[in-house]
PDBQT receptor file of N, H, CA, C and O in Angstrom, charges set to zero:
ATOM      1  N   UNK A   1       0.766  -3.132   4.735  1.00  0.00    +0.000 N 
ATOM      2  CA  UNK A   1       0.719  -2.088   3.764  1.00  0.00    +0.000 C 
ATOM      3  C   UNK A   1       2.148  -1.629   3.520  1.00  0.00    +0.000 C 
ATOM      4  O   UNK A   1       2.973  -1.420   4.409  1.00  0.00    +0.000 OA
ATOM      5  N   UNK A   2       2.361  -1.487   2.116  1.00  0.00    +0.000 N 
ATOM      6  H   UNK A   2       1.691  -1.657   1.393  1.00  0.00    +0.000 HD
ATOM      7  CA  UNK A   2       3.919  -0.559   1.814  1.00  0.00    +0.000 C 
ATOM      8  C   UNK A   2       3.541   0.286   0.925  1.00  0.00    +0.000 C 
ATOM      9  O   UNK A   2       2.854   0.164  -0.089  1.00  0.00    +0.000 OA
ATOM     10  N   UNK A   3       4.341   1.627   1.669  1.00  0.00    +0.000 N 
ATOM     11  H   UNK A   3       4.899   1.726   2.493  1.00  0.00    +0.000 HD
ATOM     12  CA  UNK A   3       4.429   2.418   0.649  1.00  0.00    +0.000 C 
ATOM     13  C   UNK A   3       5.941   2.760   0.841  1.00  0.00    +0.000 C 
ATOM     14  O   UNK A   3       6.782   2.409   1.668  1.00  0.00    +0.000 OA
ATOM     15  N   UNK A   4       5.964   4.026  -0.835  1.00  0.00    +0.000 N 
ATOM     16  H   UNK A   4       5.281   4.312  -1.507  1.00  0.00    +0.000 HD
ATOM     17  CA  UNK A   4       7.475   4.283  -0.866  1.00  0.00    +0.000 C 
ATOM     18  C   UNK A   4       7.591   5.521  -0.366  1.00  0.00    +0.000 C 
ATOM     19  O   UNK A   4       7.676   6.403  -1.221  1.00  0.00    +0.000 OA
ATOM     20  N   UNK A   5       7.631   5.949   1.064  1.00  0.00    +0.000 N 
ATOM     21  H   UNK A   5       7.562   5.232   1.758  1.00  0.00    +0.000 HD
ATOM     22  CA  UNK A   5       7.861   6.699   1.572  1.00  0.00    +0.000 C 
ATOM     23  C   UNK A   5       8.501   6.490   2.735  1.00  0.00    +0.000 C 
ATOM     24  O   UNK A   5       7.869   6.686   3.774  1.00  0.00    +0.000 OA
ATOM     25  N   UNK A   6       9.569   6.150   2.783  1.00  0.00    +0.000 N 
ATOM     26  H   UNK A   6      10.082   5.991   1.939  1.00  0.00    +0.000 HD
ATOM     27  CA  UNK A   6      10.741   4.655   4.217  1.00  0.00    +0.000 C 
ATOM     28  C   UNK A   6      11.371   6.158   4.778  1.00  0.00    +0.000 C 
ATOM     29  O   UNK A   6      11.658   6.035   5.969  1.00  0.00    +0.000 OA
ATOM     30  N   UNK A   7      11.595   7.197   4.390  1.00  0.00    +0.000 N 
ATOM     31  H   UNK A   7      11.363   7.297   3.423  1.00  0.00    +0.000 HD
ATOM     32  CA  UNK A   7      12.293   8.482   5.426  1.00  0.00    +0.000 C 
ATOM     33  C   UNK A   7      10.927   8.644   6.509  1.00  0.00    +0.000 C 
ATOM     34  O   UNK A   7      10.961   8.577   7.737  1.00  0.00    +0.000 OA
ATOM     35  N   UNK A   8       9.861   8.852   5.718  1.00  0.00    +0.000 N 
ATOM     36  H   UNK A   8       9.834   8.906   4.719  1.00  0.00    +0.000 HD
ATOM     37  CA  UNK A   8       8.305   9.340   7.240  1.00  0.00    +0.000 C 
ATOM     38  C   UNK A   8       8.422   8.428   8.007  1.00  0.00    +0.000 C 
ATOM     39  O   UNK A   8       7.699   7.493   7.663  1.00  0.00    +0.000 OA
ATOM     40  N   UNK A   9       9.129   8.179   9.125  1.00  0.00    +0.000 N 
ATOM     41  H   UNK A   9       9.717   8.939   9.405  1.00  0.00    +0.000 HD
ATOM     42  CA  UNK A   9       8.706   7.482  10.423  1.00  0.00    +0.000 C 
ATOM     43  C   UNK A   9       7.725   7.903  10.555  1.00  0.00    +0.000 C 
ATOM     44  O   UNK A   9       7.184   8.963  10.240  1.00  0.00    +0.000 OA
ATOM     45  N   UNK A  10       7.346   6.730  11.231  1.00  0.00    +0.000 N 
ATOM     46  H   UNK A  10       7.785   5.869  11.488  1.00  0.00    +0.000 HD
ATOM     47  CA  UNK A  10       5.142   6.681  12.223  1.00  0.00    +0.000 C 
ATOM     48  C   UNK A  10       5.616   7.100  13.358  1.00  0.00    +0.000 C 
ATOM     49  O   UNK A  10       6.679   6.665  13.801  1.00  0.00    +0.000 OA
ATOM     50  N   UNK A  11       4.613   8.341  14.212  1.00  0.00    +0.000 N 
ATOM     51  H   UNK A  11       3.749   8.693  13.852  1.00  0.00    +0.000 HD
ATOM     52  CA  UNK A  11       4.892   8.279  14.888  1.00  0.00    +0.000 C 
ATOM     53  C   UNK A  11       4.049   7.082  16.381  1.00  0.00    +0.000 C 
ATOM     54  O   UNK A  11       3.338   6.077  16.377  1.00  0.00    +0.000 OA
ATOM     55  N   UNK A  12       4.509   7.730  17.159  1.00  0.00    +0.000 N 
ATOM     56  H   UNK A  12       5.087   8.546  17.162  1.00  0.00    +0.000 HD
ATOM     57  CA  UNK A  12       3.760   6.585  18.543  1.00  0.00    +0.000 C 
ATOM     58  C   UNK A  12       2.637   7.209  18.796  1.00  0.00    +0.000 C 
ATOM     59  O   UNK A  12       2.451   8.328  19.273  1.00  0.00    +0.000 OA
ATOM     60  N   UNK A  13       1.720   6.207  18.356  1.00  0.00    +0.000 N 
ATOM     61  H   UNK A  13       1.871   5.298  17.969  1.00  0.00    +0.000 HD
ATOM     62  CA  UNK A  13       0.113   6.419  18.614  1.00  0.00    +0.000 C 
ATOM     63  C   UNK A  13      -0.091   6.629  19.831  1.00  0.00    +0.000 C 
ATOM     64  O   UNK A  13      -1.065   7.361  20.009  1.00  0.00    +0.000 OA
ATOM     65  N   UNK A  14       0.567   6.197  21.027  1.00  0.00    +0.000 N 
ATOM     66  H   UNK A  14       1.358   5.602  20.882  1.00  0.00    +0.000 HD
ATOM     67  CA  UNK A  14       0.266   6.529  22.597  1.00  0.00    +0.000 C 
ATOM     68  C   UNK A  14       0.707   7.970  22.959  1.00  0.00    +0.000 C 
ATOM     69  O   UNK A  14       0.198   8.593  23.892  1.00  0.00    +0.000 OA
ATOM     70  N   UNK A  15       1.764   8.497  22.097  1.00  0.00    +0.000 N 
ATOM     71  H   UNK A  15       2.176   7.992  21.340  1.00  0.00    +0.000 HD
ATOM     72  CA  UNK A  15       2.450   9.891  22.402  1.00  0.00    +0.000 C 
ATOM     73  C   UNK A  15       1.498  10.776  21.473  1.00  0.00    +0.000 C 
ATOM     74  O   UNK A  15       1.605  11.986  21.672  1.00  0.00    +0.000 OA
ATOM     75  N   UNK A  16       0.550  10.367  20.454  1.00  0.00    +0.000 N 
ATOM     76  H   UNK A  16       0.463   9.384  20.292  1.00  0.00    +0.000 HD
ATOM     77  CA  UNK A  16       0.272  11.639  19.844  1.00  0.00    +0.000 C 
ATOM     78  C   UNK A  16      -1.212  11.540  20.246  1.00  0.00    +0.000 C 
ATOM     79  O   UNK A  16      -1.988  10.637  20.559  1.00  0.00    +0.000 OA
ATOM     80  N   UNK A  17      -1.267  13.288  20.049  1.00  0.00    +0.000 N 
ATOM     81  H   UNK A  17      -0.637  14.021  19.795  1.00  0.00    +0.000 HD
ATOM     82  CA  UNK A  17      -2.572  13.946  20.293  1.00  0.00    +0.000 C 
ATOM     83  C   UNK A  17      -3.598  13.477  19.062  1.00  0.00    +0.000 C 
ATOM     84  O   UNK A  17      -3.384  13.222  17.877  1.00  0.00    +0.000 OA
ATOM     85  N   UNK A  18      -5.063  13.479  20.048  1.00  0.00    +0.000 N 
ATOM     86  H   UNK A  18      -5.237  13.686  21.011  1.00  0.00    +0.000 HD
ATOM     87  CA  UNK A  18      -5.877  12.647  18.838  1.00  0.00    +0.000 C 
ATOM     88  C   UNK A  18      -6.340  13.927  17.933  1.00  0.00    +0.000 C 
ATOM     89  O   UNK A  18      -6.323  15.142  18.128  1.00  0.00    +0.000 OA
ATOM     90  N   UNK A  19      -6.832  12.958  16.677  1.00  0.00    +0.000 N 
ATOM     91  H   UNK A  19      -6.846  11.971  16.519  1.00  0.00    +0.000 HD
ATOM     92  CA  UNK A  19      -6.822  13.939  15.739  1.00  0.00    +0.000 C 
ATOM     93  C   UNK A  19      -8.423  14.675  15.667  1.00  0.00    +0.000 C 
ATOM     94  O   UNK A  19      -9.393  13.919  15.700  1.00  0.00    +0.000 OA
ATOM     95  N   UNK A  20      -8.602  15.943  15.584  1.00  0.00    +0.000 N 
ATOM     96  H   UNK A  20      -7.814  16.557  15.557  1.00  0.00    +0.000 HD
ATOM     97  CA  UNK A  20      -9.299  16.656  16.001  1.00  0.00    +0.000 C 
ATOM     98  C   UNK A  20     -10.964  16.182  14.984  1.00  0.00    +0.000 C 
ATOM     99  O   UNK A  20     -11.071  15.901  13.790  1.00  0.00    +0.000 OA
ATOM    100  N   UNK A  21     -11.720  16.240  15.754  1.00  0.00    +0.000 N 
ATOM    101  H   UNK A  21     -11.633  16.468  16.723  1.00  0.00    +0.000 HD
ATOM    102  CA  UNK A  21     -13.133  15.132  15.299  1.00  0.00    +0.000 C 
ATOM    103  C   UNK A  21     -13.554  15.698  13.433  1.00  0.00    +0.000 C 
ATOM    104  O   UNK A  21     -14.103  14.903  12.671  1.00  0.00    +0.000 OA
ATOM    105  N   UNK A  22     -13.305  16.653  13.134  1.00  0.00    +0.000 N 
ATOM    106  H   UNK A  22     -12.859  17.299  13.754  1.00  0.00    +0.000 HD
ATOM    107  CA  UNK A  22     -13.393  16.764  12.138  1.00  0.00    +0.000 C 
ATOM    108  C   UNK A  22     -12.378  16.860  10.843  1.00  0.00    +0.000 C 
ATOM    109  O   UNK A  22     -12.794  17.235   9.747  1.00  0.00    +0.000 OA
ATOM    110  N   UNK A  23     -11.208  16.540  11.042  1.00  0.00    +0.000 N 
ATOM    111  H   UNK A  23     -10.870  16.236  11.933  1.00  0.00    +0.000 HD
ATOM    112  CA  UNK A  23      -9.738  16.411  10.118  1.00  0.00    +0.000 C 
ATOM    113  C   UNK A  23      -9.913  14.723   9.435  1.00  0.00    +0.000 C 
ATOM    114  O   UNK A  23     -10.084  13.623   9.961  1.00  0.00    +0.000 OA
ATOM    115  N   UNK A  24      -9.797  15.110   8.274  1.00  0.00    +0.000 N 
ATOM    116  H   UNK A  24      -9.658  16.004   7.846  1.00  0.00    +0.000 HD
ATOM    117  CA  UNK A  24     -10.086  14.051   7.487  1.00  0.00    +0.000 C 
ATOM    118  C   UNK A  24      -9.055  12.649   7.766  1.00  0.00    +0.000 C 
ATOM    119  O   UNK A  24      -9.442  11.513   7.488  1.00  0.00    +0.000 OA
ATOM    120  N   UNK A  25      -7.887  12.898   8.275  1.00  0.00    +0.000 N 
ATOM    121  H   UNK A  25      -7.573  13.820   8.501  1.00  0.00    +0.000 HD
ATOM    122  CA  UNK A  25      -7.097  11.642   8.434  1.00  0.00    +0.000 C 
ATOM    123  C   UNK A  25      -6.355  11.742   9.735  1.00  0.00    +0.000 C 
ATOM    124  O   UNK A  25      -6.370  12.827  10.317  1.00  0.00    +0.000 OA
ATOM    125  N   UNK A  26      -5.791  10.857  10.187  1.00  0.00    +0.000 N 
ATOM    126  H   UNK A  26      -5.778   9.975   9.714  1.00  0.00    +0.000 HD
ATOM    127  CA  UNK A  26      -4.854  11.100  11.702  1.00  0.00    +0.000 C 
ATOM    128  C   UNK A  26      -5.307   9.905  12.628  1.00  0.00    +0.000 C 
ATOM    129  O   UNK A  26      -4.677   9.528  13.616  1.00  0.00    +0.000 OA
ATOM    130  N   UNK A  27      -6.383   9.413  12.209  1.00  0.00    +0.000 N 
ATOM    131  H   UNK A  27      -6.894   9.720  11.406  1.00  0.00    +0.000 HD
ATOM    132  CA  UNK A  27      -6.718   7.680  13.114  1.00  0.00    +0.000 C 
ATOM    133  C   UNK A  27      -6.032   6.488  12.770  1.00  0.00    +0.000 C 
ATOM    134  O   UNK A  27      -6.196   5.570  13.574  1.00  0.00    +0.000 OA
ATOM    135  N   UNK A  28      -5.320   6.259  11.807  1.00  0.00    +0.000 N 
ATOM    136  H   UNK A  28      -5.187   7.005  11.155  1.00  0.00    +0.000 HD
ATOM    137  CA  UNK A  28      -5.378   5.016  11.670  1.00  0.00    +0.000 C 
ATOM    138  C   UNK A  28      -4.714   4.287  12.593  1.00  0.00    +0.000 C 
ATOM    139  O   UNK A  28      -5.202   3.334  13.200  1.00  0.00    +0.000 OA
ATOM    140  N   UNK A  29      -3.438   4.771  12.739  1.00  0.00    +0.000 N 
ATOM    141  H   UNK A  29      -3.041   5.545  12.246  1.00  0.00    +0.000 HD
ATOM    142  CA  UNK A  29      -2.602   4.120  13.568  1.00  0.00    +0.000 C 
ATOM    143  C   UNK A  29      -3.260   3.740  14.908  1.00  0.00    +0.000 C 
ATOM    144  O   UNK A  29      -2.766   2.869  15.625  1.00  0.00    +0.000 OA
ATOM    145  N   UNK A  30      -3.919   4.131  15.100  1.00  0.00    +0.000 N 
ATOM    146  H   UNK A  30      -4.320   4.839  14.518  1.00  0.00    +0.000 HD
ATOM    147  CA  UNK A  30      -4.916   4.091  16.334  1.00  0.00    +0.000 C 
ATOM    148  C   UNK A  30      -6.061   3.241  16.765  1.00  0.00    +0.000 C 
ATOM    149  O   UNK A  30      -6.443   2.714  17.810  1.00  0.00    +0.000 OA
ATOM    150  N   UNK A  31      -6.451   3.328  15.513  1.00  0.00    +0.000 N 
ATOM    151  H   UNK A  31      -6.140   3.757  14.665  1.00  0.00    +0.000 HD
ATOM    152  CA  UNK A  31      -7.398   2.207  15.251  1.00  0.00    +0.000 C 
ATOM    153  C   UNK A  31      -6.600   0.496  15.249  1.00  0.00    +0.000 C 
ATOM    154  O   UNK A  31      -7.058  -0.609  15.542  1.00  0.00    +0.000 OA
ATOM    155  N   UNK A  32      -5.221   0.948  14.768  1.00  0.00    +0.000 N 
ATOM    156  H   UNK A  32      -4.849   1.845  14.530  1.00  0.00    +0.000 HD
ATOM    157  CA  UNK A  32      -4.148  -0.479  14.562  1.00  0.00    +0.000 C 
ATOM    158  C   UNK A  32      -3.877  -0.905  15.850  1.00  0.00    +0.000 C 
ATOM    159  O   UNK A  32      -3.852  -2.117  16.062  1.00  0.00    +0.000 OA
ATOM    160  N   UNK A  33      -3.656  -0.070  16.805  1.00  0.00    +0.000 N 
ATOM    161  H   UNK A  33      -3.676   0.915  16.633  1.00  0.00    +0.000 HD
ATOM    162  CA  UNK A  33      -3.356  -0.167  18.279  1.00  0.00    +0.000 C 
ATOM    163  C   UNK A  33      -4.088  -0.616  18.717  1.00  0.00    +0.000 C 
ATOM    164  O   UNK A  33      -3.817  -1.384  19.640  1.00  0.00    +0.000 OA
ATOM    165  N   UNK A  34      -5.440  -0.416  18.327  1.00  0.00    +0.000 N 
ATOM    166  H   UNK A  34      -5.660   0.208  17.577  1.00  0.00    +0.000 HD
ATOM    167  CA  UNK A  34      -6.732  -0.847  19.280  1.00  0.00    +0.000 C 
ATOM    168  C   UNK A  34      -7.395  -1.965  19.195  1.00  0.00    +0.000 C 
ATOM    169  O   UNK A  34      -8.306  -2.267  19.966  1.00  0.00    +0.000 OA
ATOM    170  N   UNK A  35      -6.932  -2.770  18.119  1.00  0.00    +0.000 N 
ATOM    171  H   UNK A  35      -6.191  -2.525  17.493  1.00  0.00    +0.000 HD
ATOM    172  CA  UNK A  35      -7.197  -3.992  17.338  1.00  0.00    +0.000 C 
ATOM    173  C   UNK A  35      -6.332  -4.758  17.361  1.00  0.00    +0.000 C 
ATOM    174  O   UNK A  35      -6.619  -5.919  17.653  1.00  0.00    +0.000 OA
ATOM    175  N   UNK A  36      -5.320  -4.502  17.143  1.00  0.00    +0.000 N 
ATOM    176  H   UNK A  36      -5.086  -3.559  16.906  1.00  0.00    +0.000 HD
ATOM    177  CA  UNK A  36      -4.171  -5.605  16.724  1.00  0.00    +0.000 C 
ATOM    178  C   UNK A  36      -3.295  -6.216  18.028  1.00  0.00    +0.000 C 
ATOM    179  O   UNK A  36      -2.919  -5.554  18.994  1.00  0.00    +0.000 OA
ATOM    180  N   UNK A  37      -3.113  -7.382  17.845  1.00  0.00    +0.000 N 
ATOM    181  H   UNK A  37      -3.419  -7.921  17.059  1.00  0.00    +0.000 HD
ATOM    182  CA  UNK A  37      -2.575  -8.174  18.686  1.00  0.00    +0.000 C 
ATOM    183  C   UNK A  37      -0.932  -7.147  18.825  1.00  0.00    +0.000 C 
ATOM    184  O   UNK A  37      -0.491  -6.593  19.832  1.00  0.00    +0.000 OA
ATOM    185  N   UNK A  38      -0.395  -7.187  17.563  1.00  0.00    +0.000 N 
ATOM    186  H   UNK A  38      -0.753  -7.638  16.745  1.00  0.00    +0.000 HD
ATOM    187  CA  UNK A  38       0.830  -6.392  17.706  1.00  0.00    +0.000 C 
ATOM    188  C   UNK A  38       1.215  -6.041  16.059  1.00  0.00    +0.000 C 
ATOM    189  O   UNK A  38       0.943  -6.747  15.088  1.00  0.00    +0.000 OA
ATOM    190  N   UNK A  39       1.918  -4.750  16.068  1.00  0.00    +0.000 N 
ATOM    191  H   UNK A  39       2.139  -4.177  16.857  1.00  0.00    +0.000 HD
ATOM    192  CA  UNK A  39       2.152  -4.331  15.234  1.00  0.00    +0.000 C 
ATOM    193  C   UNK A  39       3.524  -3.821  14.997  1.00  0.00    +0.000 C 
ATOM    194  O   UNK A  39       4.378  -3.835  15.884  1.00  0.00    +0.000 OA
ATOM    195  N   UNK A  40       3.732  -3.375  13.807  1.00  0.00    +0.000 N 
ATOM    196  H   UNK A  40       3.038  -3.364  13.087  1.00  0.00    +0.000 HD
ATOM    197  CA  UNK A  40       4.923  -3.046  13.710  1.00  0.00    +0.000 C 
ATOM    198  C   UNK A  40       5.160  -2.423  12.207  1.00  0.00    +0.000 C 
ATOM    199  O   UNK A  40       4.480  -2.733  11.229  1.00  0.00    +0.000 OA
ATOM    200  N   UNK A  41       6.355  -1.396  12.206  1.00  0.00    +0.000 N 
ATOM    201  H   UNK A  41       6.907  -1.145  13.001  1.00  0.00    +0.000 HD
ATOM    202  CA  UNK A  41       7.329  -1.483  10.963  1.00  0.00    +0.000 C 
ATOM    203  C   UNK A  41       8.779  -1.722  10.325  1.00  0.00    +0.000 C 
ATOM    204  O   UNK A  41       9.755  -1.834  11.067  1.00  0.00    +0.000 OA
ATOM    205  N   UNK A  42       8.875  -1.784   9.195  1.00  0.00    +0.000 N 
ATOM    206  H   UNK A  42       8.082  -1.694   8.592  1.00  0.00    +0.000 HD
ATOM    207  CA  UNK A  42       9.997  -2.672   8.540  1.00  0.00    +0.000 C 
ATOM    208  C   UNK A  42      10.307  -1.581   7.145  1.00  0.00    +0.000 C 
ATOM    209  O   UNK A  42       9.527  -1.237   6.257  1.00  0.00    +0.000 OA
ATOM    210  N   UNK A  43      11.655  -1.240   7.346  1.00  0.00    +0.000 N 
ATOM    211  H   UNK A  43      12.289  -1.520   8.067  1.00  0.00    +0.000 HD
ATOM    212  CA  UNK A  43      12.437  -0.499   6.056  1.00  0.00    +0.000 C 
ATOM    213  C   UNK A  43      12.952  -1.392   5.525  1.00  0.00    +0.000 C 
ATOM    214  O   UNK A  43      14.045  -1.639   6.034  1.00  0.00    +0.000 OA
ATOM    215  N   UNK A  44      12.635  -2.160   4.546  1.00  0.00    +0.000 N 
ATOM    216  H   UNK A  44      11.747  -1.960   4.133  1.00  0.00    +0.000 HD
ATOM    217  CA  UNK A  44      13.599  -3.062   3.960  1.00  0.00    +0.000 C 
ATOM    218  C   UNK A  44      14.302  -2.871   3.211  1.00  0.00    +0.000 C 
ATOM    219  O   UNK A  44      15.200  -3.693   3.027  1.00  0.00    +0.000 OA
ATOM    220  N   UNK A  45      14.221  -1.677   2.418  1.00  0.00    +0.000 N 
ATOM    221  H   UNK A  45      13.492  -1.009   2.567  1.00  0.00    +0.000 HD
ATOM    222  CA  UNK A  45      15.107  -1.141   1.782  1.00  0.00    +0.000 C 
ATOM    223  C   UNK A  45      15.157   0.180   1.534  1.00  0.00    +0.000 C 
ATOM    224  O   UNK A  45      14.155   0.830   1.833  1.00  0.00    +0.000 OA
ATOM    225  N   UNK A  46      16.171   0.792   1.013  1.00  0.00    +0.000 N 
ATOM    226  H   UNK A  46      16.984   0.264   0.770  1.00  0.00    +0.000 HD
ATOM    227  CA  UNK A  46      16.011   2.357   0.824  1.00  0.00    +0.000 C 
ATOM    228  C   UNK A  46      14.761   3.276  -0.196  1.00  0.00    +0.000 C 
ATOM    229  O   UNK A  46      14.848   4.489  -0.392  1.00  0.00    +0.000 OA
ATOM    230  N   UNK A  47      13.332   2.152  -0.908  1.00  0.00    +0.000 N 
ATOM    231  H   UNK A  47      13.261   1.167  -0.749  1.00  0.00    +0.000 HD
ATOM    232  CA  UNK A  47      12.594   2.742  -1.265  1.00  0.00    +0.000 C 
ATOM    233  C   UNK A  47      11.356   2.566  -0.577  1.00  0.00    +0.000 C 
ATOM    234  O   UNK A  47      10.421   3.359  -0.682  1.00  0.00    +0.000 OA
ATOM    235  N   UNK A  48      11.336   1.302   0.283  1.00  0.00    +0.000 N 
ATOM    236  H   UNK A  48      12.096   0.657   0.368  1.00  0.00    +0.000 HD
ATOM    237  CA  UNK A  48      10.099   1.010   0.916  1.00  0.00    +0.000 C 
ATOM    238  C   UNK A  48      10.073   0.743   2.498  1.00  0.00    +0.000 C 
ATOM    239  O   UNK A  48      11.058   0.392   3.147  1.00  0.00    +0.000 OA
ATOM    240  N   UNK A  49       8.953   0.936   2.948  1.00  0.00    +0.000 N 
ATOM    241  H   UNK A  49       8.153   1.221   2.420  1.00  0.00    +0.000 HD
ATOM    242  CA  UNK A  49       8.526   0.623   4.055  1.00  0.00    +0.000 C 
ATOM    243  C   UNK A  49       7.456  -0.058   4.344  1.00  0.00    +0.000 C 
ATOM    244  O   UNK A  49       6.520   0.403   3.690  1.00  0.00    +0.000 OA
ATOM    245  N   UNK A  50       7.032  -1.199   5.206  1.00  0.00    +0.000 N 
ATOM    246  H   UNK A  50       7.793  -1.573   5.737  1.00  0.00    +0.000 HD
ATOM    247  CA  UNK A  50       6.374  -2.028   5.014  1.00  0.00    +0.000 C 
ATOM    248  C   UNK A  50       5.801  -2.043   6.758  1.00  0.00    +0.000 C 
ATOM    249  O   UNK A  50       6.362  -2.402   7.793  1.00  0.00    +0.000 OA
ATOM    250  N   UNK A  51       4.215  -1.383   6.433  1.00  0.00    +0.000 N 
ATOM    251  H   UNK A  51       3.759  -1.091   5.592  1.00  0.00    +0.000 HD
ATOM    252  CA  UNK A  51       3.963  -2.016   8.023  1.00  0.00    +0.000 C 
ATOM    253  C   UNK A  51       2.925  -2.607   8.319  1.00  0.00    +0.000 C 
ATOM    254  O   UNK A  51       1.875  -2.064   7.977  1.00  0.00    +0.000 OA
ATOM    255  N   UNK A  52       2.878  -3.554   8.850  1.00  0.00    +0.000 N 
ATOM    256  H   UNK A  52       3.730  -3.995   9.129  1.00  0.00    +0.000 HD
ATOM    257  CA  UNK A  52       2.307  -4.879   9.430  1.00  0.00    +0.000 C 
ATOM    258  C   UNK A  52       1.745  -4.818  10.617  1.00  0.00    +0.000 C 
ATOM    259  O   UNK A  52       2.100  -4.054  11.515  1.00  0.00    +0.000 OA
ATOM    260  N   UNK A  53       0.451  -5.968  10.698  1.00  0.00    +0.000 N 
ATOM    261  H   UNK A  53       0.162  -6.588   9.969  1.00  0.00    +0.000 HD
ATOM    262  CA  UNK A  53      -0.326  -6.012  12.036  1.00  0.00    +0.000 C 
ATOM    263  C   UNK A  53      -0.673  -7.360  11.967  1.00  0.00    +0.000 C 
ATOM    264  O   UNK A  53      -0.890  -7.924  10.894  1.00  0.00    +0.000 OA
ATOM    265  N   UNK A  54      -0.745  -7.979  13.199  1.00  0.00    +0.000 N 
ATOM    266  H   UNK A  54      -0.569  -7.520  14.070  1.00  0.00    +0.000 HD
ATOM    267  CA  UNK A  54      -1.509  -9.436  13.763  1.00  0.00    +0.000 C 
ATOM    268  C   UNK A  54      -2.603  -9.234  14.304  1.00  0.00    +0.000 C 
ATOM    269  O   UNK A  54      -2.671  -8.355  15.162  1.00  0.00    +0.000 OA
ATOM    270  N   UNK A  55      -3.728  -9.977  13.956  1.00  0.00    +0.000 N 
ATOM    271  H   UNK A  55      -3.673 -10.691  13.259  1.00  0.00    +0.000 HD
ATOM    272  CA  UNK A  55      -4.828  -9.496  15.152  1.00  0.00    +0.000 C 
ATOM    273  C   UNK A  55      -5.177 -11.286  15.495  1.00  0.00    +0.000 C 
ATOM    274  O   UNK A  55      -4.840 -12.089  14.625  1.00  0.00    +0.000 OA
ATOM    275  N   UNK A  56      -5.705 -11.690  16.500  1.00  0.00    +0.000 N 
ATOM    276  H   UNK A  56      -5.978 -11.037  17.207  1.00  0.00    +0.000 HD
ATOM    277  CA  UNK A  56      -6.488 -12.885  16.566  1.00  0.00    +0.000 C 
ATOM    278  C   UNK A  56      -7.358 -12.843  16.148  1.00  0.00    +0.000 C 
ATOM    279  O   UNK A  56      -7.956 -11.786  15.952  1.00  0.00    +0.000 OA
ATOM    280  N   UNK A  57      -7.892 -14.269  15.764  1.00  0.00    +0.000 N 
ATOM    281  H   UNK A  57      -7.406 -15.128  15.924  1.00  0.00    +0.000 HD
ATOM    282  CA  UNK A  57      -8.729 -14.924  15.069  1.00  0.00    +0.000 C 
ATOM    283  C   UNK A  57     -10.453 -14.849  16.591  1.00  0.00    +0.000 C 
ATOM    284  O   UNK A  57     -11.530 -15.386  16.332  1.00  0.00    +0.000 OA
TER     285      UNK A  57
């Protein structure tokens, strides 16, 4: 996924508090952690940010 928002660093899904059972957003990254072989992000340039996941087959 990219969006153009490359200043918001993600933060670390292991350091943050989960998001409270009824707040409409605050899982995803979490859900990426919990699935994905490995993940990551990429500023490639000063308008975008681009972040990526592997999962096995």
């Amino acid at each position: 996924m990219t969006d153009t928002r490359p200043e918001r660093l993600l933060p670390d899904p292991a350091a943050a508090e989960p998001a409270p059972p009824d707040a409409p957003s605050g899982r995803g990254l979490l859900l990426v952690t919990a699935y994905a072989d490995r993940w990551g992000c990429e500023t490639r340039d000063t308008c975008t940010k681009t972040v990526w996941a592997e999962c096995a087959l």
